[in-house]
C-alpha positions as a printed Julia matrix, in Angstrom:
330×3 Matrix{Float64}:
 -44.11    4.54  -15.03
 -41.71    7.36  -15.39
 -38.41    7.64  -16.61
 -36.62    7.81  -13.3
 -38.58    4.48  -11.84
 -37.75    2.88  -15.09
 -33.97    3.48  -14.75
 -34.28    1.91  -10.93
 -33.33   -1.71  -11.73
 -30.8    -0.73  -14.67
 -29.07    1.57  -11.13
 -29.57   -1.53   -9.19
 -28.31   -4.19  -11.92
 -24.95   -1.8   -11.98
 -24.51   -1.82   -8.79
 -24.59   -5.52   -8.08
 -22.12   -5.43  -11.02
 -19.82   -3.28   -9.1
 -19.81   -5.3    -6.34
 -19.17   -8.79   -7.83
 -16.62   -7.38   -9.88
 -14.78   -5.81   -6.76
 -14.76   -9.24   -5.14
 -13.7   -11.01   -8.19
 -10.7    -8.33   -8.63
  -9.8    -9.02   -4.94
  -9.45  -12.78   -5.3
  -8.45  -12.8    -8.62
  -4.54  -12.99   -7.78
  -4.96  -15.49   -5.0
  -6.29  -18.29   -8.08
  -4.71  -17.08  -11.09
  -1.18  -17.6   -12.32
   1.5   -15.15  -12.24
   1.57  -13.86  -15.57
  -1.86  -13.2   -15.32
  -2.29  -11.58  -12.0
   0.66   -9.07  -13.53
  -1.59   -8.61  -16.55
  -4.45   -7.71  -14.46
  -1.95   -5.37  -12.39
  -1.09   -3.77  -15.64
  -5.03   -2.65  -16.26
  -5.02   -1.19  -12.99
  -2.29    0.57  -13.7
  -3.33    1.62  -16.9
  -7.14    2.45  -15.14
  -5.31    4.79  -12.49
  -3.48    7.09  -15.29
  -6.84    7.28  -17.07
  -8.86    8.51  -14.44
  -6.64   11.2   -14.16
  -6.56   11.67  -17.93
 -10.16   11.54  -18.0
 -10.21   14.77  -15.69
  -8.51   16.64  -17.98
 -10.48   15.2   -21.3
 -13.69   14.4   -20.21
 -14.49   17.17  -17.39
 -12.0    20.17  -18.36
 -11.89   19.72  -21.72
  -7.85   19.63  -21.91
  -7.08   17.61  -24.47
  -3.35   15.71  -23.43
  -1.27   13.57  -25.07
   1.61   13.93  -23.2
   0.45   12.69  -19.98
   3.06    9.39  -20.94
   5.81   11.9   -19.61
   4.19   12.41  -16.13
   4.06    8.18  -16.06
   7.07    8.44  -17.1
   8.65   10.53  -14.0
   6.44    8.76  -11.67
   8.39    5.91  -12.23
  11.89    7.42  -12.73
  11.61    9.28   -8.68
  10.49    5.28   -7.86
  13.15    4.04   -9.64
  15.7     6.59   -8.55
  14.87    6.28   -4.75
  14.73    2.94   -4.45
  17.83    2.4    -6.73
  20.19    4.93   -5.26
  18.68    5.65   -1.93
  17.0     2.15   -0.67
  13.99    3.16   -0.05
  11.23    0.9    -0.13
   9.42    1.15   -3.22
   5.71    1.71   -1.8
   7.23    4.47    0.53
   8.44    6.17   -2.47
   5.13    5.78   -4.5
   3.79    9.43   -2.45
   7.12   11.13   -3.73
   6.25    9.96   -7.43
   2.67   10.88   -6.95
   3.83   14.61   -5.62
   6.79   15.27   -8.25
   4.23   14.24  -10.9
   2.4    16.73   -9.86
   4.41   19.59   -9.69
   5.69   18.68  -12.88
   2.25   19.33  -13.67
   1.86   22.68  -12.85
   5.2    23.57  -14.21
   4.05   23.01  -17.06
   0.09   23.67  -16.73
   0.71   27.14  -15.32
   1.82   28.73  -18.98
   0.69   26.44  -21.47
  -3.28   25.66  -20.53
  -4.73   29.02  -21.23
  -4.06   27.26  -25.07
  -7.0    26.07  -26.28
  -7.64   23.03  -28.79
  -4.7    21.67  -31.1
  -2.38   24.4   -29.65
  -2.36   22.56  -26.13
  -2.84   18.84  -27.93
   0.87   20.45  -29.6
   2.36   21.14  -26.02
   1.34   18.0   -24.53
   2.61   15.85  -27.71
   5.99   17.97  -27.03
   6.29   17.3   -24.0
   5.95   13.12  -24.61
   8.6    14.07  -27.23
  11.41   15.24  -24.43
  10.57   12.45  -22.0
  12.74    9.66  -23.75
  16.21   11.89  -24.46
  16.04   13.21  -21.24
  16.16   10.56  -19.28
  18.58    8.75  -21.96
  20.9    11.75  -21.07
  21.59   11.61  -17.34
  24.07    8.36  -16.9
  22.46    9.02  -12.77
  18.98    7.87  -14.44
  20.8     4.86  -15.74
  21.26    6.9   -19.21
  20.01    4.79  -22.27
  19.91    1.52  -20.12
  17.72    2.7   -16.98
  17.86    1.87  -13.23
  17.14   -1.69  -11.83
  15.6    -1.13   -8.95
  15.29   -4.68   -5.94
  11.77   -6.79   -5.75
   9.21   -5.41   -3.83
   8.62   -7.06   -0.03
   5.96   -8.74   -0.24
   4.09   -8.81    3.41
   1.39  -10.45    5.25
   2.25  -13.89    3.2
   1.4   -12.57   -0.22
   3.67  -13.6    -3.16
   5.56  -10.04   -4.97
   3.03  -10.25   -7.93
   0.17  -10.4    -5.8
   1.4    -7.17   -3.55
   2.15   -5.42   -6.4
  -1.05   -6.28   -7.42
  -2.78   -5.32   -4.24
  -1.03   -2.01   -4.01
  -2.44   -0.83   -7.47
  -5.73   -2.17   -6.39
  -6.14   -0.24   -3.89
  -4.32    2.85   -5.66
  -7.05    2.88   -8.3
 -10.06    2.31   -6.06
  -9.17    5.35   -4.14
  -8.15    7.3    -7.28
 -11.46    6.46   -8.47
 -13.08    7.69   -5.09
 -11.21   10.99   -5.37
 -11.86   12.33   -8.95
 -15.71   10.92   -8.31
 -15.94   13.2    -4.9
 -14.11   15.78   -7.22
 -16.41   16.37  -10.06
 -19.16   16.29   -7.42
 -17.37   19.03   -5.88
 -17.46   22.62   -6.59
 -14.67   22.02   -8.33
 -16.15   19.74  -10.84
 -19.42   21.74  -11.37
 -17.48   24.75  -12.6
 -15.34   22.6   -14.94
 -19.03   21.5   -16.68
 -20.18   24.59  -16.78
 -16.86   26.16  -18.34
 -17.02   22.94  -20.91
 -20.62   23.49  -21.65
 -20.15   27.23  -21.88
 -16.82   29.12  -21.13
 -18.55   32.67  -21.81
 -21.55   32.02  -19.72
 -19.4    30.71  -17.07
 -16.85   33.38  -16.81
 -19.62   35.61  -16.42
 -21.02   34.31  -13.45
 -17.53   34.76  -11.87
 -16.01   31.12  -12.42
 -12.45   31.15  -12.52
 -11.7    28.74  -15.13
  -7.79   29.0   -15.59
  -7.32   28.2   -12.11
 -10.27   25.07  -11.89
  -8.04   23.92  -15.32
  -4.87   24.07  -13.74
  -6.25   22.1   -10.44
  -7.12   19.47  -12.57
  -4.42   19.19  -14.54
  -2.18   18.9   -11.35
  -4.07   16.29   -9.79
  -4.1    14.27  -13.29
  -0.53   14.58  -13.77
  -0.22   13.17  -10.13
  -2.6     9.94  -11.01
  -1.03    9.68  -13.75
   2.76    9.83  -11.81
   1.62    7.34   -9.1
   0.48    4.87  -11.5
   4.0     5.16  -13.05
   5.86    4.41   -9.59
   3.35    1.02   -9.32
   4.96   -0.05  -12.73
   8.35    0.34  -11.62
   7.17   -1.71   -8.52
   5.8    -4.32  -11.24
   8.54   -4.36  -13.85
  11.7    -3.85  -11.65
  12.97   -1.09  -13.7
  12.88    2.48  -15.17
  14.25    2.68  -18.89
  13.53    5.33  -21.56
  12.74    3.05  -24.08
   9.51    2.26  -21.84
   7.83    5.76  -22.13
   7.85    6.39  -26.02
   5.24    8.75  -27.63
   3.03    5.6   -28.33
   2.55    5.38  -24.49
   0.62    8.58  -24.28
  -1.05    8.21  -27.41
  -1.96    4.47  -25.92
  -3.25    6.61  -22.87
  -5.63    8.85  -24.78
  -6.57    5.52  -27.0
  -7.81    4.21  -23.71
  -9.96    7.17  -22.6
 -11.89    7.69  -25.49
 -12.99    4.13  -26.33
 -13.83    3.34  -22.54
 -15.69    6.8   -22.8
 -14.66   10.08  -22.13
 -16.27   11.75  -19.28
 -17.63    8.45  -18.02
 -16.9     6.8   -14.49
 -16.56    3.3   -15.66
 -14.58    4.97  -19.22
 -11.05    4.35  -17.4
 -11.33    0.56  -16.51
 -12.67   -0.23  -19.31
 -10.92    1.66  -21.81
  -7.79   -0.08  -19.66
  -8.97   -3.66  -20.45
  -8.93   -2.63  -24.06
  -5.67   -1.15  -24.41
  -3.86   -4.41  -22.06
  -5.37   -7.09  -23.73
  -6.55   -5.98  -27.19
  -3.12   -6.05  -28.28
  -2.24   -9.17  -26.72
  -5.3   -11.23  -28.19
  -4.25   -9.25  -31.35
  -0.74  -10.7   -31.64
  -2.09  -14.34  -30.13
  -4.04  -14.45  -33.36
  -1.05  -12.83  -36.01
   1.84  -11.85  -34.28
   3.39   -9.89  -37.67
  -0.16   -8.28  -38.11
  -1.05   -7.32  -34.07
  -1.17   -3.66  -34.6
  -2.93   -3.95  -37.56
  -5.68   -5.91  -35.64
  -5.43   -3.7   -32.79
  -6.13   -0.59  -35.14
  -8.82   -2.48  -37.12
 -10.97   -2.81  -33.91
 -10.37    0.41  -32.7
 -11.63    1.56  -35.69
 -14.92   -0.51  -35.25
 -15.03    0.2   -32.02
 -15.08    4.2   -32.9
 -17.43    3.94  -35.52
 -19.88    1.49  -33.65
 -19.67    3.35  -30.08
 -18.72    7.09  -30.87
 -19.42    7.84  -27.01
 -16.86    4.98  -25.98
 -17.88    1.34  -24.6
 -19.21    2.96  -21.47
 -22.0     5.41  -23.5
 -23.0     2.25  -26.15
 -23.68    0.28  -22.52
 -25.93    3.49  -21.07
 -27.59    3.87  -24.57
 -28.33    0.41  -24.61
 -29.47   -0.23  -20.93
 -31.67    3.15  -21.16
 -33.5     1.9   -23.91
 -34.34   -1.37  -22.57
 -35.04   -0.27  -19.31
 -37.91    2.51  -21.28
 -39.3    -0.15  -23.27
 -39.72   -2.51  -20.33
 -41.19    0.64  -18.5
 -43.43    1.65  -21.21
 -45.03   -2.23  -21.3
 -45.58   -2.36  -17.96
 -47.23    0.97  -18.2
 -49.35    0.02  -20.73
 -50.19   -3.59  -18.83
 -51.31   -1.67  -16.16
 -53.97    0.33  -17.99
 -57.58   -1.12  -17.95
């Protein structure tokens, strides 16, 4: 038995997995209670910035920690529209997804033809502004924020579970997207520029311009999913979008595993409730529990969650293949 009909049930076995945890994640908010459907609205919120994040890091090899500040005006255009303007706050979500973005290649434009710890610099800067600047502008609510009114909740649903709903089906299609992008032109040039930029340059790929594509449409993820927080939390204050939030972002990313497709959701379930469980156990010592097992977690799964998993299913699924292989010999 070969290799690829040995990895047929392990494809099969995921897939059913997919499935039952899509249905679960659709009536999950219709049984559980409200704190905990807004918990479960935070990791999709969380899994939408770091599919966009894990463009950058795990196809394009842009290494950001800054991408807290593109949340960060995601939710301040929500906030700002909805506060001063009345707008309904899922009709503003496409503004905070396109001023995100442009945002993005304000800044992407000059700054990614860096390479390494000079662009990790930029991005960390650019976290670094995101709090006094909005602290500065008494229109952005200065050092207090905006309040912005609950979300209308249609079709019968309680706010917490439209909220919920609306980043549901925000990250399911921002999943969609960056998997048909990768798959794209697009994404075949990025992996060939991150496996080798010489070679690739050669051949005629335009690599500053694939880079700054990415980087556009990550900053935009990453913007949206801040405009579904304000939906969640009500408000936009700077005090919400420290340094630690991008840092928290790139946390996420590389122990769900960078470059992988399932690396965002689960690298948001760590980062959501890791912490929680954390402080439920010691609430003085939380982050040090928190950084204890992200420590173990980095030195037992170097690859992230998501690789250990692969590793570990590809190896079972061999050895299975190999005995019945060898049953089948006379």
């Amino acid at each position: 038995m070969n290799s690829l009909t040995a990895a047929r049930p392990f494809r099969r076995i995921r897939i059913a997995l997919v499935v039952v945890g899509l249905l679960l994640m659709v009536v999950a908010p219709l049984q559980l209670p409200p704190f905990r459907v807004n918990q479960l609205t935070g990791v999709l919120i969380f899994a939408l910035a770091l599919v966009g994040l894990n463009l950058t890091t795990g196809y394009a090899g842009i290494i950001s920690l800054g991408h807290g500040a593109f949340f960060a005006v995601g939710a301040y255009t929500s906030a700002v529209l909805a506060h001063h303007y009345s707008w309904p706050l899922v009709a503003a979500l496409p503004v905070s997804l396109v001023t995100a973005a442009i945002l993005g290649l304000l800044i992407g434009l000059p700054t990614l033809r860096l390479r390494g710890l000079y662009l990790a610099l930029v991005t960390v800067a650019l976290a670094m502004c995101a709090v006094p600047f909005f602290q500065r502008f008494e229109w952005l609510g200065g050092a207090q924020g905006l309040v912005v009114p609950e979300s209308d909740a249609p079709f019968g649903l309680a706010p917490d579970q439209w909220v919920y709903y609306v980043a549901f089906v925000l990250a399911a299609l921002g999943f969609v997207v960056a998997r048909n992008l990768m798959r794209s032109n697009v994404g075949r040039a990025l992996l060939a520029a991150k496996t080798n930029e010489v070679a690739a340059s050669t051949f005629g790929v335009d690599i500053s311009r694939f880079r700054t594509l990415t980087f556009v449409v990550s900053a935009g993820f990453a913007g949206l999913a801040g405009g579904v927080q304000t939906m969640l939390v009500g408000f936009a204050s700077p005090d919400s979008f420290p340094l630690m939030l991008s840092l928290t972002f790139f946390i996420g990313i590389v122990v769900g595993g960078v470059g992988s497709a399932s690396g965002p959701i689960i690298g948001a379930f760590f980062v959501q409730f890791v912490p929680l469980w954390g402080g439920e156990i010691n609430t003085s010592v939380a982050g040090l529990i928190f950084g204890v097992i992200l420590i173990l977690v980095i030195l037992v799964a170097p690859g992230g969650i998501a690789g250990l998993v692969g590793r570990l299913s590809n190896k079972l699924f061999s050895k299975n293949g190999k005995r019945e292989a060898l049953s089948g010999q006379p």
